[in-house]
ZAMARGU-4260 file (C-alpha; in steps of 0.2 Angstrom, whole numbers, plus 5000, padded with zeros to 4 digits):
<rodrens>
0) 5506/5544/5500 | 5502/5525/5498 | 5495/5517/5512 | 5497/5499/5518 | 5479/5495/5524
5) 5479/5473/5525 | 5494/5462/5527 | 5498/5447/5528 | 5513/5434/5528 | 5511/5416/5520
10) 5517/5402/5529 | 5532/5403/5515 | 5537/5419/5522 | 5530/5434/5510 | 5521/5448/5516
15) 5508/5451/5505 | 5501/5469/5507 | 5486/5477/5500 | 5489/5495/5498 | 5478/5509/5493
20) 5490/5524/5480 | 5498/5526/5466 | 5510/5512/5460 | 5521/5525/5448 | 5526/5530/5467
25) 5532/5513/5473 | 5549/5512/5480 | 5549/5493/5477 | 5563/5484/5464 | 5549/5481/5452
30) 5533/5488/5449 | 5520/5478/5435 | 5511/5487/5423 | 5495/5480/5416 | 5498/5479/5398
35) 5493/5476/5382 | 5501/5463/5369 | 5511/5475/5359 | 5513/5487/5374 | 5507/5502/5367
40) 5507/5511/5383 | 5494/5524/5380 | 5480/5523/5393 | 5476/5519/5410 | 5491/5511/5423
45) 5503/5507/5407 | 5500/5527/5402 | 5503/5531/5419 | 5519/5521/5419 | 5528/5526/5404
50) 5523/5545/5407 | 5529/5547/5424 | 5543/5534/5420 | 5550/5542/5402 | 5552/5537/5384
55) 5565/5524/5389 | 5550/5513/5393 | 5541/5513/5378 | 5558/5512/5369 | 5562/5497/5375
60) 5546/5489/5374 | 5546/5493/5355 | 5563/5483/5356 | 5556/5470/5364 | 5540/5468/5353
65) 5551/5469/5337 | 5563/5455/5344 | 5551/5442/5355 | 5533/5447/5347 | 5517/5450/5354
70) 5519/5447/5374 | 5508/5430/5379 | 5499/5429/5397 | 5511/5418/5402 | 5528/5426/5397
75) 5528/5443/5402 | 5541/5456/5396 | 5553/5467/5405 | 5561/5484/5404 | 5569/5497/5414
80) 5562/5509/5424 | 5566/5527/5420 | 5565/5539/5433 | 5554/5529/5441 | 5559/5524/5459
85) 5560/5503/5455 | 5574/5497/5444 | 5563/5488/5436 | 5546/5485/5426 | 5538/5471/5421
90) 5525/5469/5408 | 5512/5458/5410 | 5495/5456/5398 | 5480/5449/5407 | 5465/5441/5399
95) 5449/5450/5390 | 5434/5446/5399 | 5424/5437/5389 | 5438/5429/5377 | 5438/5414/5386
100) 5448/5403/5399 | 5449/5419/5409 | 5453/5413/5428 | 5467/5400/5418 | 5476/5415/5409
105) 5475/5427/5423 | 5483/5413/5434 | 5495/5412/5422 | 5499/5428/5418 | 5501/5431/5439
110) 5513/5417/5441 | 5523/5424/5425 | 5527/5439/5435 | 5532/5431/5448 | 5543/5419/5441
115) 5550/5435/5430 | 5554/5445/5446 | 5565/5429/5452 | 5573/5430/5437 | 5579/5451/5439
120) 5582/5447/5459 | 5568/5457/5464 | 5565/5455/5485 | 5550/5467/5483 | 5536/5468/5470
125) 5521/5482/5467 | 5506/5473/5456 | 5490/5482/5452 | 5474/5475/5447 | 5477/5466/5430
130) 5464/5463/5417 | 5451/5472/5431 | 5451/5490/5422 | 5445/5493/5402 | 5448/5473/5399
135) 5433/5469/5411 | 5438/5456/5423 | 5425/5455/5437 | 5436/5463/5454 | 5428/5451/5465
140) 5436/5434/5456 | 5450/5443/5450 | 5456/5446/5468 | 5453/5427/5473 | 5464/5422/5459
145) 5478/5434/5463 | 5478/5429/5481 | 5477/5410/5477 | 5490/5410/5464 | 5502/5419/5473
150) 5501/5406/5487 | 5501/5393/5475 | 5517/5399/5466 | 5527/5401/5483 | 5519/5386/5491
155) 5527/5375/5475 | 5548/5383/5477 | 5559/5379/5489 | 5567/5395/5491 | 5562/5415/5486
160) 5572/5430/5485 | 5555/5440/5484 | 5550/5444/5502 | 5536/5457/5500 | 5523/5457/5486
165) 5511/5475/5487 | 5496/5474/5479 | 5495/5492/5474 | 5476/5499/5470 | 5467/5514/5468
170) 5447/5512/5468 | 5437/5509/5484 | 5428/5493/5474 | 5445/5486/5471 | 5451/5486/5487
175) 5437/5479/5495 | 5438/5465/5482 | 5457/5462/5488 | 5453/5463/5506 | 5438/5451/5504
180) 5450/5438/5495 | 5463/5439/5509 | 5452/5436/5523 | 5444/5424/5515 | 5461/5416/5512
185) 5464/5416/5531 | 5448/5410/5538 | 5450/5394/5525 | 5469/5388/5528 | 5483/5389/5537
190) 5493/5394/5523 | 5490/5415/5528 | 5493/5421/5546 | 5491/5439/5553 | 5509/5451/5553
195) 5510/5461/5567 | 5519/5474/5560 | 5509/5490/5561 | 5498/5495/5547 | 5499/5514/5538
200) 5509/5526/5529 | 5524/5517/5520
</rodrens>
């Protein structure tokens, strides 16, 4: 069972959640995977993701590929979900650490999957980690970036049909990083206030 175990509402009015499962469980309108640029889906979340959701994921993403090309950081591709519980699921490629301009592409990359779940309507949104697995981003500055961009993004629209944004994770390190990055959010602006709705099981 996923557990909610931080939350927070920006100023703008999304609840941002860190929550500690699996995102393949979600019952959100989209979940993200952390993809590569040709989305071959074969380890780690994106193997977790087309496994659990069927063939008609990497299907369409081979559809995708042979029509737009390699997915860039800033563009990410989209496909439905199979027997997944979201309707959709977005394909985002995250930065190699080490292959420069890192914090720029990973920002990016955020705010493309944001902007993409506008586009598909989406009110609710599971993201993991991206670019903090096999591509080696450092958990720690990922999470600031996350939280940052993500304020940044809704901070800059006027309106947002996307209400609630989980951060979905699965290692302790991970989720310490997260947690870390939302307090420290809080204690610096007034952009992030306590929810009081109650935490746990969802």
């Amino acid at each position: 069972m996923n557990v909610v175990l931080k939350e927070f509402k920006l100023k703008t009015g999304q609840l941002i959640q860190v929550v500690e499962g699996d995102i393949t469980e979600e019952s959100v309108d989209a979940i993200v995977n952390a993809a590569n640029s040709h989305l071959q889906h074969g380890a780690g979340v994106a193997g977790a993701i087309s496994r659990k959701g069927g063939p008609v994921i990497q299907s369409e993403s081979d559809q995708w590929v042979e029509l737009h090309g390699p997915v860039s950081h800033d563009q990410p591709a989209w496909t439905s979900a199979g027997s997944l519980k979201a309707s959709y699921v977005i394909h985002a490629v995250g930065p190699v650490w080490g292959e420069g301009a890192e914090a720029e592409k990973l920002s990016s990359a955020i705010i493309g999957v944001l902007r993409k779940a506008e586009e598909l309507k989406c009110k609710s949104l599971a993201i993991p980690a991206i670019s903090t697995g096999i591509f080696g981003f450092p958990k720690d500055q990922a999470a600031k970036i996350f939280v940052k961009s993500m304020k940044d993004y809704f901070s800059g629209i006027r309106t947002s049909e996307l209400k609630r944004i989980r951060l979905t994770l699965i290692d302790q390190e991970t989720i310490s990083a997260f947690n870390d990055a939302l307090d420290e959010m809080q204690k610096f602006t007034d952009k992030l206030v306590p929810d009081d709705s109650p935490i746990g099981p969802t």
